[in-house]
N, C-alpha and C positions, 0 to 999 in steps of 0.2 A: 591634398590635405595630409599632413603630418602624424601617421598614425602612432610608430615608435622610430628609436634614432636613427634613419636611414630606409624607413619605408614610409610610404604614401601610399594615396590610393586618389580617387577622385573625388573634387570637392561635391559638395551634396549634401543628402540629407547625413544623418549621421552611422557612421558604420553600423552594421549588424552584426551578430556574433560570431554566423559564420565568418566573415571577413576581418575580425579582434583575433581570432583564431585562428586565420590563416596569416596574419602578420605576426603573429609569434610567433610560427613553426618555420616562418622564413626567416624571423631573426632568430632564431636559435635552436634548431631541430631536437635538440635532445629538452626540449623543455617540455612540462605536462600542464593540462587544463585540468583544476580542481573545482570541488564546491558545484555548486549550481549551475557553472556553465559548462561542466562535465554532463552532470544530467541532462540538460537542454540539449545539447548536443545530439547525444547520446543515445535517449529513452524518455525523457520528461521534456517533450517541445514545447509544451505550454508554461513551463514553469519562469516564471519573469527573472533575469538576470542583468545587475546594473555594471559593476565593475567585474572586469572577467579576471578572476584569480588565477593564477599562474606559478607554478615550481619552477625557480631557475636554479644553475649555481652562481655565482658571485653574484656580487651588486648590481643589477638594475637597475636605469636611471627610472626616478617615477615619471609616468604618463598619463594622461586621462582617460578616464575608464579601462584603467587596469589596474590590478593591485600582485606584488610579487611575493614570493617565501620561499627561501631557499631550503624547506622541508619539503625534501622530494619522498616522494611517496616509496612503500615497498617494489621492485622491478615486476613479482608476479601480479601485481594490482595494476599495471600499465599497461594500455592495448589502444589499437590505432583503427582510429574510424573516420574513413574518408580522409586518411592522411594527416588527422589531427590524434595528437597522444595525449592520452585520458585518463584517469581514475578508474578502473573497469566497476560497474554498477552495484557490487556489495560494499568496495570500498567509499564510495561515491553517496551510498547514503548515509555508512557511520556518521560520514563526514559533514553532512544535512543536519544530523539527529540535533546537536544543541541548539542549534537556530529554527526549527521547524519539527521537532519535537518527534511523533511517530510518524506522519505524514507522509516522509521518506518511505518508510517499512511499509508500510500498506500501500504506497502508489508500486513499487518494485515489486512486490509480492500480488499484484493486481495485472501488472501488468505484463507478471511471467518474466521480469530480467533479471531477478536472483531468488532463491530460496533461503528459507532459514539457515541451512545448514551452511548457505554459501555466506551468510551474515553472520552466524555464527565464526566462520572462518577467515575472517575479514578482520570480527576484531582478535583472533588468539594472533595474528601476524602483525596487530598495530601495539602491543600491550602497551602501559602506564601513558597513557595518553589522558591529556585532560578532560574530561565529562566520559572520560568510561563505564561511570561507574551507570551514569544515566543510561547510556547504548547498553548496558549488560541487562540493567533491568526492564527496558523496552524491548528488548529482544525475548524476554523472558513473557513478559506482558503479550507478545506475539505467538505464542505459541497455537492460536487458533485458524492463525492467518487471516487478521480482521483486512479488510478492503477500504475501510474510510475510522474515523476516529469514533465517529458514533457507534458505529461496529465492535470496534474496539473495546469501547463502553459500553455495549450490550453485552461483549462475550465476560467482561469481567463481574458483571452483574449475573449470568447464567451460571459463573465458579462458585462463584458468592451464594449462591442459593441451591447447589449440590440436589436438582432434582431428580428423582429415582428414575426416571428413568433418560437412559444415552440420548444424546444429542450428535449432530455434525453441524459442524461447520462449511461452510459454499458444500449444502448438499444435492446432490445430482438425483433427480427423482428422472423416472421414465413413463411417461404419459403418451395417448392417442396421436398426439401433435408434435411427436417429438423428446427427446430429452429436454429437460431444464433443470436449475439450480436456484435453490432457497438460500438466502445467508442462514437462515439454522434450520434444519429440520430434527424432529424426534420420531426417530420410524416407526415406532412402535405403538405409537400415537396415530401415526398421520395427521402428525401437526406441524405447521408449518408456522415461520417468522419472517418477516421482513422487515429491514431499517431501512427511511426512504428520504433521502436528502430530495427538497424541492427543487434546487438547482439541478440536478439531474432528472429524476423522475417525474419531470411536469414537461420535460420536452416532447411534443406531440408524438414521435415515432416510440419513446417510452413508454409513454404513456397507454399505448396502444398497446405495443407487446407487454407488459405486466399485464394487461387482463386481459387478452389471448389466453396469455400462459397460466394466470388464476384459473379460468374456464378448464385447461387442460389437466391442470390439477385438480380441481374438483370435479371432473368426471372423474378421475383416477381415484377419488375416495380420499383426497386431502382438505382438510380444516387448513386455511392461510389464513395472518391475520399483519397486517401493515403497520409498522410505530415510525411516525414522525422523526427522524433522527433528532430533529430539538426536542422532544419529548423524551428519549432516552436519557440525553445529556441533563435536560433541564427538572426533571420527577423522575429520578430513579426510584424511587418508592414506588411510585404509582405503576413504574415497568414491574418493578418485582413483584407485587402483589397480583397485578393481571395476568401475567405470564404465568406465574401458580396455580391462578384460579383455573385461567383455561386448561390448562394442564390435568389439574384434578377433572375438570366437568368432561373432560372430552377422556381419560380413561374409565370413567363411569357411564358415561353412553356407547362405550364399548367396550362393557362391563368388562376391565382391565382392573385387579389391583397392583397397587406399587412392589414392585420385587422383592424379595425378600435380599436380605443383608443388607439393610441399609442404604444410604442413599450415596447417587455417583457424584464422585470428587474431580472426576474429568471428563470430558467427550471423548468419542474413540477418533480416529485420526481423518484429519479435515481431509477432503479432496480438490484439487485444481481442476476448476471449471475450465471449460472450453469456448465457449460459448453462452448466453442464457436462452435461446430455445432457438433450436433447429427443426426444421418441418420435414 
């Protein structure tokens, strides 16, 4: 089977990616894998990829299930995994962002293969590129390190409503069972948040360790309380006015008042989870 002009492979079902990516790097070594099948490769193996994008220099002939650009990326954004050359993972999401939005930012930043700072520096090395301006402000939009989009749309709802007292983000609380981590906690409080996509947290081995780890939290003296990731996205009202509430009810049953100066315009600085509970 004819995969590009002068390689083959065997006929069958139809190539995989790993093997679209090793017929490139045999027709042309200095070529890179962009876009999505950089990720898949890479750090996002799950992420679906149809045509595999590819940097060459000169013309290309076209082939199927491949698409070319002889916009070769910057040389420090280039690194070699398993012999294929790639996008390395900050540049790799800029380059997601207009097609899939933050999605990018929060699977990399979830999954520990770039930091902000490294995204940030990804785009000062790409500048006047088109949809920058969108990467600039979703990077900015990141500044909590959401994990999923609902996340995302929770912490911008918890900016939006500057409650007096600090919050974190992926907070690391230390309980009888272990360390674990809340997507927000307010220490001061011991109150805790979660946003909880169905498709994850309905999986039975989740579903089990969340209320382990609730139990482990509430002997530690923590209030948790669970929001629907559709519920965030879909009644943001209805987030902000409950989140308020409990907030006020739970520093008044632990006769807490609101700090004085005013109310906080940010959280203090998020932490990178390691795990969500270890025994």
């Amino acid at each position: 089977m004819r995969l590009l002009p002068g390689v083959y492979c065997a006929a069958g079902e139809p190539p995989g990616l790993d093997l679209r990516a090793a017929a490139v790097m045999h027709k042309d070594p200095g070529a890179v894998v962009l876009g999505a099948g950089a990720a898949a490769l890479g750090w996002w193996p799950d992420l679906a990829v149809h045509d595999l994008l590819v940097a060459r220099t000169g013309a290309p002939e076209p082939a199927p299930m491949f698409r070319w650009t002889q916009a070769m990326p910057p040389p420090e954004h280039i690194v070699s995994y398993h012999g294929i050359r790639l996008t390395d993972p900050p540049l790799t999401v800029l380059d997601l962002v207009p097609e899939l939005g933050g999605e990018p930012i929060d699977q990399a930043l979830r999954r520990r293969v770039a930091t902000l700072g490294d995204l940030w520096g990804a785009l000062r090395n790409t500048p006047n590129r088109p949809a920058n301006k969108l990467r600039r402000r979703l990077l900015l939009d990141s500044a909590d390190e959401p994990w999923s989009e609902a996340e995302r749309r929770f912490h911008q709802l918890l900016r939006a409503m500057r409650l007096p007292w600090r919050y974190r983000t992926n907070h690391e609380i230390r309980t009888s069972l272990g360390r674990c981590f809340v997507d927000v906690g307010l220490g001061q409080l011991k109150l805790a948040f979660e946003v909880d996509g169905y498709s994850y947290h309905s999986a039975p081995r989740t579903f089990a360790a969340d209320r382990t780890r609730d139990l482990g939290l509430a002997l530690a003296g923590w209030e948790v309380h669970h929001i629907a990731a559709v519920t965030v996205t879909d009644e943001p009202s209805f987030v902000t006015e409950a989140v308020s509430q409990l907030a006020h009810r739970r520093a008044k049953l632990l006769g807490l008042t609101p700090p004085r100066g005013g109310q906080c315009a940010r959280p203090v600085t998020s932490e990178w989870p390691g795990s969500t509970l270890l025994g």
